[in-house]
N, CA, C and O atoms as CSV, one atom per row, in Angstrom:
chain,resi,resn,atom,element,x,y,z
A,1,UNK,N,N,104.651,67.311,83.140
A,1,UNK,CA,C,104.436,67.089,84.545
A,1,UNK,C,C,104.658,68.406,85.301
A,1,UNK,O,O,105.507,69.262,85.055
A,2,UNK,N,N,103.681,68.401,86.321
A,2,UNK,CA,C,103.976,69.667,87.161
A,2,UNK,C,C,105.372,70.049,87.605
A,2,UNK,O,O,105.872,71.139,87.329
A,3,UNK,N,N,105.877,69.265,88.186
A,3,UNK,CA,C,107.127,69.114,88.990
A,3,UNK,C,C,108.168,69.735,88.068
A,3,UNK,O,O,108.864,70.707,88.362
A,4,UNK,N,N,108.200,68.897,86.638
A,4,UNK,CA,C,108.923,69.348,85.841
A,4,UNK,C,C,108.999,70.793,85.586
A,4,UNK,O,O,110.105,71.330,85.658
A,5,UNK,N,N,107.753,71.625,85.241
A,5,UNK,CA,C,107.811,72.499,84.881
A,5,UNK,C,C,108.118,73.657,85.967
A,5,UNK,O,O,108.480,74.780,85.617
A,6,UNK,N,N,107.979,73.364,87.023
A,6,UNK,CA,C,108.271,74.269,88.151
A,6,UNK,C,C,110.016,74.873,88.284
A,6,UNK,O,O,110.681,75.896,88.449
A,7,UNK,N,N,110.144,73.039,88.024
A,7,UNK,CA,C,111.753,72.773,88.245
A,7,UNK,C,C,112.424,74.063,87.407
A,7,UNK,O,O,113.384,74.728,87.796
A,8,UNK,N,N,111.868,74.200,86.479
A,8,UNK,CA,C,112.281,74.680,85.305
A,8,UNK,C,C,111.884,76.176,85.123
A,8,UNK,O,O,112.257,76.703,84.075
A,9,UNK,N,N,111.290,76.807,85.869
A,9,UNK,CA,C,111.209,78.532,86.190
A,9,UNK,C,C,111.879,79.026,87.020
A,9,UNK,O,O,111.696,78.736,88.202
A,10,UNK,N,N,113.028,80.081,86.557
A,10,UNK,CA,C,114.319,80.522,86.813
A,10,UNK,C,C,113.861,81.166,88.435
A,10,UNK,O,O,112.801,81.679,88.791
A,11,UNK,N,N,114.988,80.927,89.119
A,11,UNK,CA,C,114.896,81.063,90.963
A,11,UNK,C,C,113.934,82.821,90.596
A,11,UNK,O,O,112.738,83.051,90.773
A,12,UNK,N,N,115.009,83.759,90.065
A,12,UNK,CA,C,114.626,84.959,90.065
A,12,UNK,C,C,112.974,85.453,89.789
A,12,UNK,O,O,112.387,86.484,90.117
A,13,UNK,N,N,112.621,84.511,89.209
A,13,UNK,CA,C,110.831,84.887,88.845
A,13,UNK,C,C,110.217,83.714,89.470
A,13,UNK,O,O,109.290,83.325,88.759
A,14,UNK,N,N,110.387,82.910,90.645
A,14,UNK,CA,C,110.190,82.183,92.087
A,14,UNK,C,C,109.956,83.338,92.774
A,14,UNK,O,O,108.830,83.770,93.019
A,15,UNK,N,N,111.226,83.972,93.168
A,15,UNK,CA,C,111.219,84.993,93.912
A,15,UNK,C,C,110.555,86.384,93.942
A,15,UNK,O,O,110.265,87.066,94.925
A,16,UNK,N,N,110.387,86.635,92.665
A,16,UNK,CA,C,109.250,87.563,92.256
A,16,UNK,C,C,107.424,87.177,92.104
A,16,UNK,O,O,106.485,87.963,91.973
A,17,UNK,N,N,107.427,85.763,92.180
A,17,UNK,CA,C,105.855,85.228,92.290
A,17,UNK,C,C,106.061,85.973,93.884
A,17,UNK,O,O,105.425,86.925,94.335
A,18,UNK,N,N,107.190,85.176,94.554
A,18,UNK,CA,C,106.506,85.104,96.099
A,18,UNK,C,C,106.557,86.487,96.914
A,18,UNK,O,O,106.012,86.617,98.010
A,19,UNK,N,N,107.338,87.605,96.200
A,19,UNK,CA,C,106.967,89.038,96.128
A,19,UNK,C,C,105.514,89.831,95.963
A,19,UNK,O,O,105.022,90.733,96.642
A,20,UNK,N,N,105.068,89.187,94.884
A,20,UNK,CA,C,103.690,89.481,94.494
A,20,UNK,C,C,102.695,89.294,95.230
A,20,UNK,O,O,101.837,90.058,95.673
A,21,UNK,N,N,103.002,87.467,95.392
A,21,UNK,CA,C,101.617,87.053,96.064
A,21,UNK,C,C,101.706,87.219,97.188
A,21,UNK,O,O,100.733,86.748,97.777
A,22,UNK,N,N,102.806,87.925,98.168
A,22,UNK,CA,C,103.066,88.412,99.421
A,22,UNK,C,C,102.329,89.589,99.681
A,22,UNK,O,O,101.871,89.848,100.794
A,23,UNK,N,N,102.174,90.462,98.473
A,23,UNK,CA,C,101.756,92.151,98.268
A,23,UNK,C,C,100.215,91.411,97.886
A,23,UNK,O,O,99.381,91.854,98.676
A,24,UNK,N,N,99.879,90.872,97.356
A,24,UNK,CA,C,98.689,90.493,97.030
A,24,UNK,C,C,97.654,91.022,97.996
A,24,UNK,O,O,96.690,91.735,97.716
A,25,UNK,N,N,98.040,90.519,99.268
A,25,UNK,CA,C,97.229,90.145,100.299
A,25,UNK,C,C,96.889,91.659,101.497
A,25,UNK,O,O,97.681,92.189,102.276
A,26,UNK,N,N,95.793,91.916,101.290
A,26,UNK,CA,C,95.331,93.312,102.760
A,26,UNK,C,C,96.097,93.001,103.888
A,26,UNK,O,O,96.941,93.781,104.329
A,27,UNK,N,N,95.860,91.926,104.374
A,27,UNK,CA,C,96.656,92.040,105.549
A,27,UNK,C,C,97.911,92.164,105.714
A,27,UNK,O,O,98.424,92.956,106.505
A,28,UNK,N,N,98.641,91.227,104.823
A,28,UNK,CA,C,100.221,91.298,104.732
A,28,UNK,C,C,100.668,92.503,104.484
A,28,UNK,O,O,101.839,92.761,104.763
A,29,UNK,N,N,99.908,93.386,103.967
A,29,UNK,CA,C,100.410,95.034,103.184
A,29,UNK,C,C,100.503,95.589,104.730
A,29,UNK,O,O,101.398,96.220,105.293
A,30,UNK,N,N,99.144,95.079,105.229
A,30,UNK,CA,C,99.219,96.122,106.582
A,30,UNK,C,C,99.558,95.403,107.398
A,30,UNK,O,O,99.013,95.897,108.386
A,31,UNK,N,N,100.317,94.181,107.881
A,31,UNK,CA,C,101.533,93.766,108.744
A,31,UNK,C,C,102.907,94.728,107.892
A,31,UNK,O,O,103.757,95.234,108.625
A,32,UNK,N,N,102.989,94.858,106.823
A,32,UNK,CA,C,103.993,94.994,106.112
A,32,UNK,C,C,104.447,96.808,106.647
A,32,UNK,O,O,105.399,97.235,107.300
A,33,UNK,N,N,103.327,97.460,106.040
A,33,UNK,CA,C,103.268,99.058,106.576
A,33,UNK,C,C,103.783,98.915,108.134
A,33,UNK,O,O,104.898,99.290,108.495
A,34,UNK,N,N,102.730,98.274,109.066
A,34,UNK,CA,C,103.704,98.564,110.410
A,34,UNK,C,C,104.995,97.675,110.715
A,34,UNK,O,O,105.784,98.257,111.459
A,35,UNK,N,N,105.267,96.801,110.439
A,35,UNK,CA,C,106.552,96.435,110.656
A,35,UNK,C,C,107.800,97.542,110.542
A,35,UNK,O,O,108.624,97.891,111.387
A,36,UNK,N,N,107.505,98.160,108.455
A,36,UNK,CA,C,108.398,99.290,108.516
A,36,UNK,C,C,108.784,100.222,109.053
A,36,UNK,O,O,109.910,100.712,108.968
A,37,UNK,N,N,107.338,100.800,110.062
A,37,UNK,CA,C,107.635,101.846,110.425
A,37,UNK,C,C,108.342,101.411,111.806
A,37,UNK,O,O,109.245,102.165,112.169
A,38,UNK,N,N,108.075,100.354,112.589
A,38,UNK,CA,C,108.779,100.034,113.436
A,38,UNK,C,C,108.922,98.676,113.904
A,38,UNK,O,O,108.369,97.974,113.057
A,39,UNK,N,N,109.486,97.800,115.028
A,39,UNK,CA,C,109.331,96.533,115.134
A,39,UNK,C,C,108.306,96.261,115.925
A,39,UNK,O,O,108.078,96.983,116.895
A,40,UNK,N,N,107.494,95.124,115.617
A,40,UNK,CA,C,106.356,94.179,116.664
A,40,UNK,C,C,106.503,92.863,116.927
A,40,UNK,O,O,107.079,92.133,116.120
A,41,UNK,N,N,106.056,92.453,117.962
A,41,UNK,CA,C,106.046,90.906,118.444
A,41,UNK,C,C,105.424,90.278,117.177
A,41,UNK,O,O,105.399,90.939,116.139
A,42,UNK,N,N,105.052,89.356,117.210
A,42,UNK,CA,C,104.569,87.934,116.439
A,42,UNK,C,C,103.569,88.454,117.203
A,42,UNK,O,O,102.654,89.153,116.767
A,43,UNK,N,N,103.762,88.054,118.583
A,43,UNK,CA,C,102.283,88.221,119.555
A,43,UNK,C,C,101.537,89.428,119.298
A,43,UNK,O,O,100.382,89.428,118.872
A,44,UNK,N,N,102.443,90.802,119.653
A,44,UNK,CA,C,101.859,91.879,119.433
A,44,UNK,C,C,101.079,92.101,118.059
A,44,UNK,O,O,99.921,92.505,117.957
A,45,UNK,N,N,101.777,91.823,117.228
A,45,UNK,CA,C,100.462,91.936,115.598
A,45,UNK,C,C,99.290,91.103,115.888
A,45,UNK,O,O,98.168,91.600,115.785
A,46,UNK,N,N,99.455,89.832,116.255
A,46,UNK,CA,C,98.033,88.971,116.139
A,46,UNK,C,C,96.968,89.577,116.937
A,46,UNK,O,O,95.762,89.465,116.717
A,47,UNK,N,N,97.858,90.619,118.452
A,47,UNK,CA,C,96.726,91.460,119.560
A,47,UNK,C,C,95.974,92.355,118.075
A,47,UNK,O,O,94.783,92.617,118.240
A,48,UNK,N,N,96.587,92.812,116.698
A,48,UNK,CA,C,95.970,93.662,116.147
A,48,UNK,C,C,94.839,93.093,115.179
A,48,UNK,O,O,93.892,93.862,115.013
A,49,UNK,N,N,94.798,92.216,114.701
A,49,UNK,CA,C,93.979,91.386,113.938
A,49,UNK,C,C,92.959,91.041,114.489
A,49,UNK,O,O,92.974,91.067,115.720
A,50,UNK,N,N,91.921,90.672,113.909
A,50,UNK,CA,C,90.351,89.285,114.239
A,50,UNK,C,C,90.979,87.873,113.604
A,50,UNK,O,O,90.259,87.187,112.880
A,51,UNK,N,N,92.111,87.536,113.851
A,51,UNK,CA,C,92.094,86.273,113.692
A,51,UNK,C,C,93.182,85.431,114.593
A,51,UNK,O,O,93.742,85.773,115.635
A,52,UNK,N,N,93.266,84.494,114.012
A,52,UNK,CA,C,94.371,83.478,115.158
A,52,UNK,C,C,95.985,84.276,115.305
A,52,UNK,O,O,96.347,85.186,114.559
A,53,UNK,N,N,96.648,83.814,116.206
A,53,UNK,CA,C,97.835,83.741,116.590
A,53,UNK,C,C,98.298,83.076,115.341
A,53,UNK,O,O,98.479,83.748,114.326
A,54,UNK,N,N,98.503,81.768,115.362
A,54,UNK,CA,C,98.725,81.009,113.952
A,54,UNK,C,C,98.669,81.722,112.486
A,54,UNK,O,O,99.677,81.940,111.814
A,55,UNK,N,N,97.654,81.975,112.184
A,55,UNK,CA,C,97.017,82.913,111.251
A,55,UNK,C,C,97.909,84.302,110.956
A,55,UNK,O,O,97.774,84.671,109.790
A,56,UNK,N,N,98.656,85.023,111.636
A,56,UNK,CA,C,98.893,86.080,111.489
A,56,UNK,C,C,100.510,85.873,112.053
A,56,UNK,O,O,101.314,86.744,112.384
A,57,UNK,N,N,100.676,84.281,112.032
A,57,UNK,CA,C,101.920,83.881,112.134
A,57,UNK,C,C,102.706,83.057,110.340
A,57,UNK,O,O,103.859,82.824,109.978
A,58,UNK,N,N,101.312,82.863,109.671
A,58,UNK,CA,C,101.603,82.156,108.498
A,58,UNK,C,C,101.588,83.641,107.171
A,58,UNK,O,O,102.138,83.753,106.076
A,59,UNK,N,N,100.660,84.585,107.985
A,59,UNK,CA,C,101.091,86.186,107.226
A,59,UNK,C,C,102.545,86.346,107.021
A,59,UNK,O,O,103.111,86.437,105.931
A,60,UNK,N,N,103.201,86.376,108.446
A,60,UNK,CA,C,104.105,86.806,108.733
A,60,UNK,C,C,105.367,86.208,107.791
A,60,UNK,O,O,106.224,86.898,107.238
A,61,UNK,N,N,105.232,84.455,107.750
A,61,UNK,CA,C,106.060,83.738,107.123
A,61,UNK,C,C,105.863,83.544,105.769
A,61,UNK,O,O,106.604,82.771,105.162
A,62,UNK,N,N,104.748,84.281,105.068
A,62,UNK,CA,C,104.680,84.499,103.533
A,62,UNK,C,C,105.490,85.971,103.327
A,62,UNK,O,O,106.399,86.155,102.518
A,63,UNK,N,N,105.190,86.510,103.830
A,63,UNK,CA,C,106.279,88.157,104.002
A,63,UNK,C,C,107.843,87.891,104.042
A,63,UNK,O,O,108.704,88.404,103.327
A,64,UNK,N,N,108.020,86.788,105.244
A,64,UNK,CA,C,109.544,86.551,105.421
A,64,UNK,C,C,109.812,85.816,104.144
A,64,UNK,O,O,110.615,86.397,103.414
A,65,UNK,N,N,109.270,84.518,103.628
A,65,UNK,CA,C,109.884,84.084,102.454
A,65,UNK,C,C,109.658,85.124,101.351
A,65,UNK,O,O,110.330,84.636,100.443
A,66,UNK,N,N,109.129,86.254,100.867
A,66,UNK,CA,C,108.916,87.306,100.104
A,66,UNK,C,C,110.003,88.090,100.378
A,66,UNK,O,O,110.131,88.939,99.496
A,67,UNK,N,N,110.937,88.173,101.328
A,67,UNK,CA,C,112.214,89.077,101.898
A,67,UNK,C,C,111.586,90.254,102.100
A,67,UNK,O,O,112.388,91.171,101.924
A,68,UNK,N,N,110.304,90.712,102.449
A,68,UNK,CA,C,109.795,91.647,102.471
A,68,UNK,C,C,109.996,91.945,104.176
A,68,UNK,O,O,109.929,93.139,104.470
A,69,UNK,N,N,110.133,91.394,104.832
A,69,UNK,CA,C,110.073,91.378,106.636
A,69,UNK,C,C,111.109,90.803,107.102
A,69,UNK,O,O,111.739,90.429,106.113
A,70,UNK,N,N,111.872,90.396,108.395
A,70,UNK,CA,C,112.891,89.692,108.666
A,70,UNK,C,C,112.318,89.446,109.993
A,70,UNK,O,O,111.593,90.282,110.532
A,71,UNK,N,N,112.623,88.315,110.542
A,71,UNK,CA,C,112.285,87.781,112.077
A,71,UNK,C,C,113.472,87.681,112.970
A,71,UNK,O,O,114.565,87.373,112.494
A,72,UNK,N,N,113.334,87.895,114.090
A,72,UNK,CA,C,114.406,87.340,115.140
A,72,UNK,C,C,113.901,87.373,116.275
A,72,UNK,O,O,113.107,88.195,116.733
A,73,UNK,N,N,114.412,86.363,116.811
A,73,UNK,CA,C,114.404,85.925,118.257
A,73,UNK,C,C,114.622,86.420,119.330
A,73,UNK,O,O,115.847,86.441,119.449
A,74,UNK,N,N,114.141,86.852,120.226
A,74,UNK,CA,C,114.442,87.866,121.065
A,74,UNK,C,C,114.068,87.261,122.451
A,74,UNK,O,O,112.857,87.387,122.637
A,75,UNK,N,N,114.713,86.637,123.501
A,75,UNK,CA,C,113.820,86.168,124.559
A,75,UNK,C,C,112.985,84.902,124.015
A,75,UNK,O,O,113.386,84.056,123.215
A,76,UNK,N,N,111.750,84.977,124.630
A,76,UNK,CA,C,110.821,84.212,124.393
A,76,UNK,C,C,109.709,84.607,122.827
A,76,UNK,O,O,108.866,83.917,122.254
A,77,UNK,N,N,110.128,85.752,122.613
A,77,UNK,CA,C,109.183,86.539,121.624
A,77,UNK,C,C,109.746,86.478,120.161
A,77,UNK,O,O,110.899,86.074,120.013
A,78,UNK,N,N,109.123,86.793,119.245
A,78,UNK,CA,C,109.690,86.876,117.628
A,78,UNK,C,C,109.391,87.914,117.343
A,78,UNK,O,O,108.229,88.315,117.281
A,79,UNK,N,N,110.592,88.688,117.067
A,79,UNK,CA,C,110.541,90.418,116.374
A,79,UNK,C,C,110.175,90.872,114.944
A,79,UNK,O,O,111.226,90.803,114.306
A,80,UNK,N,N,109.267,91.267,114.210
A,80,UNK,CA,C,109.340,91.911,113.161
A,80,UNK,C,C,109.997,92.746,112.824
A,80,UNK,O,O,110.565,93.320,113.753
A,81,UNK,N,N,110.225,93.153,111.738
A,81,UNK,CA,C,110.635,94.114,111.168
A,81,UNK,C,C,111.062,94.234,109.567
A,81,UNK,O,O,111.664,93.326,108.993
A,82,UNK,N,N,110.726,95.302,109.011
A,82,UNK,CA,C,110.749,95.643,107.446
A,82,UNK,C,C,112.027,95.230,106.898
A,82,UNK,O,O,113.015,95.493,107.584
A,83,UNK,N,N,112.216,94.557,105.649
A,83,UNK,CA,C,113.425,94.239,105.133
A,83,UNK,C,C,113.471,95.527,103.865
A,83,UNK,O,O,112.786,95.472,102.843
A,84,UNK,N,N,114.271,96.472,104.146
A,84,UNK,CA,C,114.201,97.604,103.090
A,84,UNK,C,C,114.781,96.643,101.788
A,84,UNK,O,O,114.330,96.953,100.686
A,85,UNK,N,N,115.485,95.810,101.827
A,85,UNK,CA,C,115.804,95.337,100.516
A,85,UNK,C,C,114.933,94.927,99.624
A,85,UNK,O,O,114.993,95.218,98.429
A,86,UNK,N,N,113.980,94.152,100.203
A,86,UNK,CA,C,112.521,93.606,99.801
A,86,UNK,C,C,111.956,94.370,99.333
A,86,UNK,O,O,111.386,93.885,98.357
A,87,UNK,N,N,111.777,95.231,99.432
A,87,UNK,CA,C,110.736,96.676,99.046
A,87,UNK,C,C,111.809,97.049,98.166
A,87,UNK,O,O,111.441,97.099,96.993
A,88,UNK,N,N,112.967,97.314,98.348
A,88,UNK,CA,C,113.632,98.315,96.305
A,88,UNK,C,C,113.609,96.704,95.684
A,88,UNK,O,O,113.261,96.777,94.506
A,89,UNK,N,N,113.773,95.797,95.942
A,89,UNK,CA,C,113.248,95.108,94.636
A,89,UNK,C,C,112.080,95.153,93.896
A,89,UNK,O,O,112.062,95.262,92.670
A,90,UNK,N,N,110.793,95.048,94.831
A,90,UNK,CA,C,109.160,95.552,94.454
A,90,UNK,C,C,109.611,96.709,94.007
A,90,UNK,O,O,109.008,97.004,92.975
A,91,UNK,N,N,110.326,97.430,94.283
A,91,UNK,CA,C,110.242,98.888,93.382
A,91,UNK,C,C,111.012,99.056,92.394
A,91,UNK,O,O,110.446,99.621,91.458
A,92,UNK,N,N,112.392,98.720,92.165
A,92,UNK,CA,C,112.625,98.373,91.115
A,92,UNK,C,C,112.158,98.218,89.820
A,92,UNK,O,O,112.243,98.958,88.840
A,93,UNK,N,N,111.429,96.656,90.054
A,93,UNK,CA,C,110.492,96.045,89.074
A,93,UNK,C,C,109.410,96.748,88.271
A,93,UNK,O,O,109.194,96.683,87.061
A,94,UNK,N,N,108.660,97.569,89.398
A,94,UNK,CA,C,107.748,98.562,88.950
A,94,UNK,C,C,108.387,99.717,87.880
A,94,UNK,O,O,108.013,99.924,86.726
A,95,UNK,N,N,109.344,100.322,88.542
A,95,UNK,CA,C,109.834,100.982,87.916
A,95,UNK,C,C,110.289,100.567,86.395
A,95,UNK,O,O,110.501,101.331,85.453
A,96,UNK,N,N,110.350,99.604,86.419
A,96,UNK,CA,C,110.978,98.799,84.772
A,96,UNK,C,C,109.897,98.760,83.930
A,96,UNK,O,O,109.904,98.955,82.715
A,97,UNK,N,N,108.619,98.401,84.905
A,97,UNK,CA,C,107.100,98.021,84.023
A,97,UNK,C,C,106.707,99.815,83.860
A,97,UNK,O,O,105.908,100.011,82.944
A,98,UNK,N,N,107.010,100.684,84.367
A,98,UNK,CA,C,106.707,102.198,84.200
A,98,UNK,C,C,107.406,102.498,83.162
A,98,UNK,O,O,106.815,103.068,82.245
A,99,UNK,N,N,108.599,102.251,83.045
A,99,UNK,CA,C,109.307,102.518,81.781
A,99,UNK,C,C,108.798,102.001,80.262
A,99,UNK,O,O,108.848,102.680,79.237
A,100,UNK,N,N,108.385,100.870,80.361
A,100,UNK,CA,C,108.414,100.154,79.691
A,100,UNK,C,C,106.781,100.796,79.068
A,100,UNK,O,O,106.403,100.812,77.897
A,101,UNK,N,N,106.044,101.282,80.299
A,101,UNK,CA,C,104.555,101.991,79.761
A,101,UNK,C,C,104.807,102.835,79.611
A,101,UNK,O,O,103.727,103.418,79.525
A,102,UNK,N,N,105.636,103.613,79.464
A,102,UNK,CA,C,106.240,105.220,79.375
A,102,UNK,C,C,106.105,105.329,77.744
A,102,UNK,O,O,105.255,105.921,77.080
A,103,UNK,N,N,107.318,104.499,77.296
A,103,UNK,CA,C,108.055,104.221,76.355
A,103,UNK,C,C,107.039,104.010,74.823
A,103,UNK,O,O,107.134,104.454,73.679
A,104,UNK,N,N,105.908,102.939,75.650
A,104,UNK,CA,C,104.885,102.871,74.651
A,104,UNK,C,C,104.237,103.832,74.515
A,104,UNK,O,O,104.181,103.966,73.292
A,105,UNK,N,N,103.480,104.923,75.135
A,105,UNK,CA,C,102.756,105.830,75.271
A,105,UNK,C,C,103.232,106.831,74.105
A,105,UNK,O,O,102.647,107.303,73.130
A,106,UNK,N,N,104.687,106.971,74.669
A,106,UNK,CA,C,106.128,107.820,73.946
A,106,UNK,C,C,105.366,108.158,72.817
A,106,UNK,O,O,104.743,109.149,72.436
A,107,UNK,N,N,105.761,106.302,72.131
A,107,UNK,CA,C,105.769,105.876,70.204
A,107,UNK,C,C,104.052,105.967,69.904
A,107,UNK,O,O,103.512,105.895,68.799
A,108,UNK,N,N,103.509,106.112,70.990
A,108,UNK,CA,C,101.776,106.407,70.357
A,108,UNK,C,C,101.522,108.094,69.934
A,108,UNK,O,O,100.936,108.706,69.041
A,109,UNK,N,N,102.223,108.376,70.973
A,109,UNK,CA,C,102.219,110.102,70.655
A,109,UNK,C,C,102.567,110.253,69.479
A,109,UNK,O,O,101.792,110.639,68.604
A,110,UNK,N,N,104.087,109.900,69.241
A,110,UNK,CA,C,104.937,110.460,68.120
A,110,UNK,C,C,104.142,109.641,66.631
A,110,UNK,O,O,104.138,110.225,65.547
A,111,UNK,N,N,103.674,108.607,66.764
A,111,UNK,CA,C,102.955,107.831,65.565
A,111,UNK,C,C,101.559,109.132,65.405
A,111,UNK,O,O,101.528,109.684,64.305
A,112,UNK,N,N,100.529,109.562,66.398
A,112,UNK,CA,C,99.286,110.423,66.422
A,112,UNK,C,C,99.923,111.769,65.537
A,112,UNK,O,O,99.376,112.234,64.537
A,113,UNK,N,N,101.047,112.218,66.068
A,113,UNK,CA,C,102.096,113.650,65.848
A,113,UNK,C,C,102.253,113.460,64.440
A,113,UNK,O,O,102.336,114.446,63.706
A,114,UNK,N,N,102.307,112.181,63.939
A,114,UNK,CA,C,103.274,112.467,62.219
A,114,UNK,C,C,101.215,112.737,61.547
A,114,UNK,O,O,101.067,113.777,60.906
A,115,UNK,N,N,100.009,111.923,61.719
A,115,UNK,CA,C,98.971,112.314,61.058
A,115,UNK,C,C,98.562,113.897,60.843
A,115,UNK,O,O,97.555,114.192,60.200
């Protein structure tokens, strides 16, 4: 059963799907890029897009559950802004899968080196 098997994939690689499929996406990268460099409305990003308010409010909340962005309340408005933690985990990870292609490359050399 579906349910079952969901139940059953460890929180930590949950949290790394919803990393991914957060980065997946053009737009979210580029809500993501300007958030870091500084903070924007909810409102103010959607002024940057061709699409809905809504739309570039459900961006926003695939980013926040990704820990990639953080929201707050400010007044009447919702603040963006980059979650640096979010990003050294994405980098991290990479870094592990670089190693890990490093490493193989390594033992192809040294296997080519002994012919």
């Amino acid at each position: 059963m579906v349910v079952d098997q969901l139940s059953s994939v460890p929180e930590k690689d949950v949290q790394l799907d919803r990393l991914f499929q957060a980065l997946a996406d053009a737009t979210r990268r580029d809500i993501l890029t300007r958030v870091t460099a500084g903070e924007y409305s909810v409102s103010g990003l959607s002024a940057l897009y061709a699409m809905s308010f809504a739309a570039v409010q459900k961006h926003v909340a695939v980013l926040e559950r990704a820990s990639l962005v953080a929201k707050e309340r400010r007044g009447r408005e919702q603040i963006v802004r980059g979650n640096h933690d979010g990003l050294q985990k994405a980098r991290r990870l990479l870094d592990q899968y670089e190693m890990i292609w490093r490493e193989r490359a390594h033992r192809i050399a040294e296997i080519l080196a002994e012919d």
